[in-house]
C-alpha positions, -999 to +999 in steps of 0.1 A: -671+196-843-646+163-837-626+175-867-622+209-849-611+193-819-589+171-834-575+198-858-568+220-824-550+189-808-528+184-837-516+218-838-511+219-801-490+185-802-469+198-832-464+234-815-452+215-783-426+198-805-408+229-805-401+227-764-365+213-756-364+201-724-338+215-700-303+197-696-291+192-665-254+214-651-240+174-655-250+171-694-237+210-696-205+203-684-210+229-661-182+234-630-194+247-594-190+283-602-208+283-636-235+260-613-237+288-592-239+316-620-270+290-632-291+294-606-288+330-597-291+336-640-324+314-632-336+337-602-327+371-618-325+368-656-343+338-673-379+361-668-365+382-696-337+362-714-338+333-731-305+309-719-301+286-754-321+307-777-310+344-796-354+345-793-357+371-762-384+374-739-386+413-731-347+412-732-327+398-763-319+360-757-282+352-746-279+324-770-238+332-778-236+368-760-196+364-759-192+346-792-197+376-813-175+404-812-205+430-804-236+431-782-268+423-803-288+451-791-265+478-779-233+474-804-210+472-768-180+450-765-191+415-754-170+415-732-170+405-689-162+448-684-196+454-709-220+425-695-206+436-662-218+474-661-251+464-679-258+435-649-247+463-626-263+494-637-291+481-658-297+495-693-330+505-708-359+485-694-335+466-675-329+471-644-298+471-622-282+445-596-255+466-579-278+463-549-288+427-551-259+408-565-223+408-549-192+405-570-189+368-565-225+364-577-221+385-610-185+369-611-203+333-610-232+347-633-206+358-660-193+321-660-224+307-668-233+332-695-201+320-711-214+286-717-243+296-734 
């Protein structure tokens, strides 16, 4: 029975291993507006998209989205026009944020998603 439990710790602790803990916008390098973009990616898009990781959540993970020439799931552009519509108008399970988001606030959410 100790074995067990100590078997079940160990895998726990060497599971948790795999948790990087978050950086701050200073060890980023972020400026005010990608700042910005942070914060409303962290109220509107980190429940399905992973930031630093191309692991998704129910969406693919951003990890890169405008260092490739291509959307991963789609095969769009990556490109601000693209990313734009799709934070817009939604696509597939996603929905859209026409309604919730104002031009500044996707403006400020594409320079974030540039960083990653």
């Amino acid at each position: 029975m100790f074995a067990a439990l100590v078997w079940s710790l160990s895998l726990v602790m060497f599971a948790a291993c795999d948790v990087q803990r978050r950086k701050s916008d200073a060890e980023l390098g972020l400026n005010p507006q990608q700042i910005a973009g942070r914060k409303i990616y962290d109220s509107y898009c980190d429940r399905c998209h992973e930031p630093y990781s191309t692991r998704g959540k129910k969406g693919p993970g951003l990890q890169g989205v405008f260092k490739h020439q291509y959307l991963s799931l789609s095969g769009l552009p990556a490109n601000d026009e693209r990313v734009t519509d799709i934070i817009r108008v939604g696509r597939n399970a996603m929905p859209g944020y026409s309604q919730t988001l104002s031009q500044q606030d996707t403006q400020d959410l594409l320079a974030y998603m540039h960083t990653l």
